[in-house]
N, C-alpha and C positions, 0 to 999 in steps of 0.2 A: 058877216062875222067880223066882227072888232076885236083886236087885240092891246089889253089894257097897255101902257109904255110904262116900264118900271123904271124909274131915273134914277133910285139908289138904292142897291138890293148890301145887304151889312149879317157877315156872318161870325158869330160869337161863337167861339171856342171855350171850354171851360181851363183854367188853370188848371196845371199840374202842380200837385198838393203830395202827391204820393213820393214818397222817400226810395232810394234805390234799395234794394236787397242784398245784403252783403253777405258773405259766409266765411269766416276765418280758418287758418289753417289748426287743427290740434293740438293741445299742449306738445311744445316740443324739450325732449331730455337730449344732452348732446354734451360727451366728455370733453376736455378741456384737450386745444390742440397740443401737442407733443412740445414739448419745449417751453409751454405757454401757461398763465394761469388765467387765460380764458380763453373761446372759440369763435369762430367764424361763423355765422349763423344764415345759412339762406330759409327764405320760405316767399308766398304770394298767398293774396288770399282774393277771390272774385269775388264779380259784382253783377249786379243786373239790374234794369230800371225798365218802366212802362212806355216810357218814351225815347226814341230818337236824337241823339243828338252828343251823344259822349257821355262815358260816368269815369270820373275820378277817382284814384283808389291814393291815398297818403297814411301815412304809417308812422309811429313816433318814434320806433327806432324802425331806420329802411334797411331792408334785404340784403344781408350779407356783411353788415355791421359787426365789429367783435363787441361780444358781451361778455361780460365780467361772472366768475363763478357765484353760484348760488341762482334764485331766481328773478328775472327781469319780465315783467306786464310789458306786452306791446298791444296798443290800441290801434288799429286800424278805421279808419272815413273812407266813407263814400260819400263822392259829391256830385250832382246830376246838374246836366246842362241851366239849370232856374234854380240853382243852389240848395235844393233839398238833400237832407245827408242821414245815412243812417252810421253807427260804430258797432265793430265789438272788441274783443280782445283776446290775447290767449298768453299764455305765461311760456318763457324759455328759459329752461334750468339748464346753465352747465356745469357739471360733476367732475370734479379734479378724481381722476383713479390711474393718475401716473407716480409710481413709487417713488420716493426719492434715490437719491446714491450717494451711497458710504463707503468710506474708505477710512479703514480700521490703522492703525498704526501698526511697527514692525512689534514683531517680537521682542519682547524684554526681557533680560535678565542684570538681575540686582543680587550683591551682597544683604543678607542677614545686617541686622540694625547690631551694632555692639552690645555686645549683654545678652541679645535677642535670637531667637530661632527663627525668628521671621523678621518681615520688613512690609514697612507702610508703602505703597506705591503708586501713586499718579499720574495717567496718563489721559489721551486724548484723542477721539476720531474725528474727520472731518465730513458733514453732510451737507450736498446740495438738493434744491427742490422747486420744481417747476412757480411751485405759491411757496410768497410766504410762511413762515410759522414752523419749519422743521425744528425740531428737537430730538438730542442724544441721549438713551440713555447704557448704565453696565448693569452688566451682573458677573460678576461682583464689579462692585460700586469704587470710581476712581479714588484713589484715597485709602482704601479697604488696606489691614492688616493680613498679607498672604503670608504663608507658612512655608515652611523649607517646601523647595521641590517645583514641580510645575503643574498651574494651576491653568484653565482655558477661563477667557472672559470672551462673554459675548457683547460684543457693541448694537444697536439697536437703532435705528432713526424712525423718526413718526414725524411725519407732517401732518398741519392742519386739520385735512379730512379725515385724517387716521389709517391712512396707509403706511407700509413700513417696510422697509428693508433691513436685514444685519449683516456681519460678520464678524468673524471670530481671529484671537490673537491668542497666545500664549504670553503669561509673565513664570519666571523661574529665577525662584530665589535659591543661591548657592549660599551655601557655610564656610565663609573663608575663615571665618576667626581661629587659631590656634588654641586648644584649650590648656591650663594652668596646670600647671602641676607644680609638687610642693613632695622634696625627696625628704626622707630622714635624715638627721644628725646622722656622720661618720657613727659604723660601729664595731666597737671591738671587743673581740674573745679571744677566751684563752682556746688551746687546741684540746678536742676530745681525748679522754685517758687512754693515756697506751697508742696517740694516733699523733702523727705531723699535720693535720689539718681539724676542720671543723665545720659541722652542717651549721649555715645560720639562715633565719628565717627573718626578712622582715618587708616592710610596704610601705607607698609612696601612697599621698592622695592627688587627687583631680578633678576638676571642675570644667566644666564647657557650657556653652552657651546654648549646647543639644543633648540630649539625652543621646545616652550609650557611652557616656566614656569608659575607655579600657585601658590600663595602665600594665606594661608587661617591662618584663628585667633580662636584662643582660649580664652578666651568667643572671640564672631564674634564683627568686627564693625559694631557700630551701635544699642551693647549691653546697657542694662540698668544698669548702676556700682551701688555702693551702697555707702555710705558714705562710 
């Protein structure tokens, strides 16, 4: 029995052609952190390959990166020992639903305009907001014609995404003005027949800047004068 002598025995492998398997993590939603107009963002996404040897996983934005509000695409590679690669992707939306904060100004009170039963009056609140973009607004509207008396105004802030916060103030317009008055000429009578005095009747006019005026006399017309 002979045994052939093999002097070079040569074994061929085939290439790895086959890409790794990847799976991404789920669109992720995630409100903006507290004080911030954007968030912290973790996630991982695996991998798996048919062969031996390490799979690389790289990411276009990596794990735990702050992303900016609204929506951000991260693509995720896989990369396998003989540099075959498969991707995919998935979207991170972060959501501002942090209100902002207003602070309403003091209480006002103002004089009536001269002439006027009311007074124009302009004021202003102050609001901060995590993002950009916050806006104030009234009701009634700074600038607005108030009318004697006290009125509430509501201040309002909206940011960007449309979240809001208010608070409320009072404006009260007081009537200082003095109103006008306008006496009759002196008047004089002779006395009642058969009497040492005499009833006399007469009136003042008056004008104010508000409705109601009342004009009264001392002694009253209508009074009994004496010589």
């Amino acid at each position: 029995l002979t045994t052939p002598y093999l002097e070079d025995l040569t074994i061929t492998t085939p290439d790895d052609t086959t890409p790794p398997v990847i799976t991404c993590p789920a669109n992720i939603v995630q409100p903006t952190d507290a004080g911030q107009c954007s968030a912290v963002v973790s996630f991982a996404a695996t991998a798996t390959d048919n062969c031996i040897g390490g799979t690389t996983i790289t990411y276009s934005h990596a794990p735990g990166s702050v992303f900016p509000t609204g929506n951000t695409t991260v693509v995720v590679t896989a990369i396998d020992a003989v540099r075959n690669q498969s991707s995919c992707s998935f979207t991170v939306t972060v959501v501002d639903k942090e209100k902002p904060v207003i602070a309403c100004p003091p209480d006002i009170t103002v004089s009536t305009a001269p002439g006027a039963c009311d007074a124009s009056v302009r004021f202003g609140a102050s609001a901060t907001d995590n993002c950009p973009g916050v806006t104030v607004s009234y009701s009634p509207a700074s600038g607005s014609v108030f009318p004697k008396g006290t009125t509430p105004v509501v201040a309002t802030a909206t940011d960007a995404a449309g979240n809001q916060s208010s608070c409320t103030f009072t404006v009260t317009v007081n009537d200082t003005e003095k109103p006008v008055i306008a006496c009759p000429p002196d008047i004089t009578v002779s006395t009642a027949p058969g009497a040492c005095d005499a009833s006399v009747r007469f009136g003042a006019s008056a004008t104010d800047n508000c409705p109601g005026v009342t004009v009264s006399y001392s002694p009253a017309s209508g009074s009994v004068f004496p010589k």
